[in-house]
N, C-alpha and C positions, 0 to 999 in steps of 0.2 A: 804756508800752513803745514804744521807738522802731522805725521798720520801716525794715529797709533791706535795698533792692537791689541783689545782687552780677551782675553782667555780666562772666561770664569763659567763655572756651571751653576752658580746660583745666580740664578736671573736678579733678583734684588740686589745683590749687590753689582751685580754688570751695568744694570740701569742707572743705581746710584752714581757710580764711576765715570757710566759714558756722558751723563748729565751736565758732570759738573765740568769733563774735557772741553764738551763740545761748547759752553759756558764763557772757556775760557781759549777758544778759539782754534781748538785741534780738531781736526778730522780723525773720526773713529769708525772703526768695525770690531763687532763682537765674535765672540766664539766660543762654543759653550763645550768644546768639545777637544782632546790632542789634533784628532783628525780633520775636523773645522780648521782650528789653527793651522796645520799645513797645508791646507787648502787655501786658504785665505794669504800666506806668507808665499807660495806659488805662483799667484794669480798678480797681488801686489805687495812687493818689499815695502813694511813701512817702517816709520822712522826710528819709531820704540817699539817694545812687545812688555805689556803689564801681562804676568803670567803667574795663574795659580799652580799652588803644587799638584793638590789631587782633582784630580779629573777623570771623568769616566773613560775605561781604556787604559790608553798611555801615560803616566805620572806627564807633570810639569816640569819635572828633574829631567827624565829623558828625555822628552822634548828640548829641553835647554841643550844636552849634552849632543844631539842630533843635530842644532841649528849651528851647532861651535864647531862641528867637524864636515862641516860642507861649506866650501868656497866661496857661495853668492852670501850664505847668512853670516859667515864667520865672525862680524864686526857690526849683524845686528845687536844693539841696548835692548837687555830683557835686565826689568825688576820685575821679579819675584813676590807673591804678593801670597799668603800662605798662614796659615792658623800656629803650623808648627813654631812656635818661638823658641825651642831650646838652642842652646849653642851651636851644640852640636848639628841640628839639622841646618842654623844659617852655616855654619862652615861647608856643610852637603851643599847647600845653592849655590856661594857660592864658588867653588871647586866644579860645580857641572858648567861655571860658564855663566852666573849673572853678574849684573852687575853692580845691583843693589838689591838688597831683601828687605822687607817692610811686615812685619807681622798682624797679623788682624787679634784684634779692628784698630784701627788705625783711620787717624785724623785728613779730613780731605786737603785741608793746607799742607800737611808735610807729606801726603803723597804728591799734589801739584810742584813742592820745592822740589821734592827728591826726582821725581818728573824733567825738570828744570837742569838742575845738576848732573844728569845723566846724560842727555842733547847739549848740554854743551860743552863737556867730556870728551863725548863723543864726534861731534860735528864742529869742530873748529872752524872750517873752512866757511860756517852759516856765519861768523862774527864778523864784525865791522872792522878788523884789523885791516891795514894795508898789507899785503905781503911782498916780496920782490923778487924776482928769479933773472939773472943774466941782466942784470940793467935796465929789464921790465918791470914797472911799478902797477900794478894795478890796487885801485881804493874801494872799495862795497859800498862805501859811509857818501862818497860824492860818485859812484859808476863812472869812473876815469880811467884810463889805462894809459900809458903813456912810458915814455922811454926819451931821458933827456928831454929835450925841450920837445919833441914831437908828442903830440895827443892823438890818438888812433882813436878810429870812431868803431864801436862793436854794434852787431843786432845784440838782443838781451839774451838768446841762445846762445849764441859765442862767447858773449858775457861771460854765463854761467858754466860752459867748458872750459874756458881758458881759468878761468876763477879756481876749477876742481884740479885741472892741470897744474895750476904754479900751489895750491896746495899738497901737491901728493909732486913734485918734482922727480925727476929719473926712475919712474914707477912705470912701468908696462901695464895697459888697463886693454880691458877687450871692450870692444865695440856692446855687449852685455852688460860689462860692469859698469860704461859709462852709461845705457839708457839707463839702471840699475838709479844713480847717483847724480845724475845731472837732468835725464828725463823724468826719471819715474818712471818704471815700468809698468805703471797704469794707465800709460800714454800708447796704445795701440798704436806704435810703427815699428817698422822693420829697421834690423840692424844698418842697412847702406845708410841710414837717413845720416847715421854718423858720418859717416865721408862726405856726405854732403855740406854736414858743418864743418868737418874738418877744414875742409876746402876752404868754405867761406873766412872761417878762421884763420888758416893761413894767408888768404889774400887781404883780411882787414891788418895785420901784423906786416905785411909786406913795407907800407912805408917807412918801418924805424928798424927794415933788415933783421926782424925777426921770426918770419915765415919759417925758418928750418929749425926753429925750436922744437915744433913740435914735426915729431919725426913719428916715419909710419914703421912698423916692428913685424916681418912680413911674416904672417900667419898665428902674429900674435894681438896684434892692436896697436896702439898709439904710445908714446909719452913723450913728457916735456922737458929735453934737456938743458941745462946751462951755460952747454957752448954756443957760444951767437958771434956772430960777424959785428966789426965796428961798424957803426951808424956812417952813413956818406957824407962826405964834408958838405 
């Protein structure tokens, strides 16, 4: 279930929006406020941010241009949802960092598509694609992972590490940025819990010789490289 952020200060329309998400099967929190919203985006990274422009306080422009130039949000999907229709202001939105404007009022079908279009943009690694990395194949569409004829059996946790890992290949990620993208950081544990998957990770990977793929990056975190040992005769 994808979670998203709605940032509006008129409550009729927040209601209307969260209504029809929650409708269609996302998890929502509202926010009526810039300051709301970085509290709520603090507390938990969600998937999307539907974001008005003016709001009491801080515009929804600098909010945008704040979440683009800090690390953990850098690569949050914010549409822009906004009265302003000139050109000129969607060129303003987005230039601060969205990544789709939608002008009111505006239809609840092509806000749900544009919705749509922007998580899967975004989050590639959510598709049923096979991906492959070093002669590791893992499937989302049948949860198979396997290498040559060997089939490795995963918990659903490693599952979904190794699934973010052979997506983001040769990428350094901190023990943050995977509760961030693989837990949720809604999920109250502490950062070792990673090494504890890791662990288990590399011991389910062990029989098809691919345990030292993912390599530990000391005082930075994890990644998953593509050099691997030949499989055992």
């Amino acid at each position: 279930m994808s979670r998203v952020l709605v940032v509006e200060d008129e409550s009729a329309i927040a209601e209307l929006i969260s209504l029809n998400l929650r409708h269609a099967g996302y998890e929502v929190t509202l926010a009526a406020s810039a300051e709301q919203a970085q509290a709520a985006v603090d507390g938990v990274l969600p998937d999307l941010v539907l974001l008005d422009w003016m709001l009491p306080g801080q515009s929804g422009l600098a909010l945008a241009r704040r979440w683009r130039g800090d690390a953990r949000t850098r690569e949050l999907p914010i549409i822009m949802l906004t009265a302003r229709a000139d050109e000129a202001d969607k060129v303003a939105g987005l230039d601060a960092g969205a990544d789709d404007y939608l002008a009111k009022p505006f239809s609840t079908n092509e806000l749900m598509a544009r919705i749509r279009a922007v998580l899967r943009r975004k989050a590639p690694e959510a598709l049923d694609s096979a991906v492959e990395v070093g002669g590791l194949r893992l499937d989302p569409s049948t949860r198979r992972v396997s290498r040559g004829e060997i089939e490795l059996k995963l918990g659903p946790t490693e599952f979904r590490l190794l699934h973010f890992f052979m997506t983001h290949p040769e990428r350094v990620h901190s023990r943050a940025q995977l509760l961030d993208r693989v837990w949720g950081d809604h999920v109250f544990i502490e950062e070792r819990t990673v090494d504890v998957h890791v662990k288990r990770l590399r011991e389910a990977l062990a029989p098809a010789n691919c345990a030292q793929m993912v390599e530990t990056v000391r005082g930075a975190g994890y990644r998953l490289t593509q050099q691997v040992a030949a499989p055992s005769a």
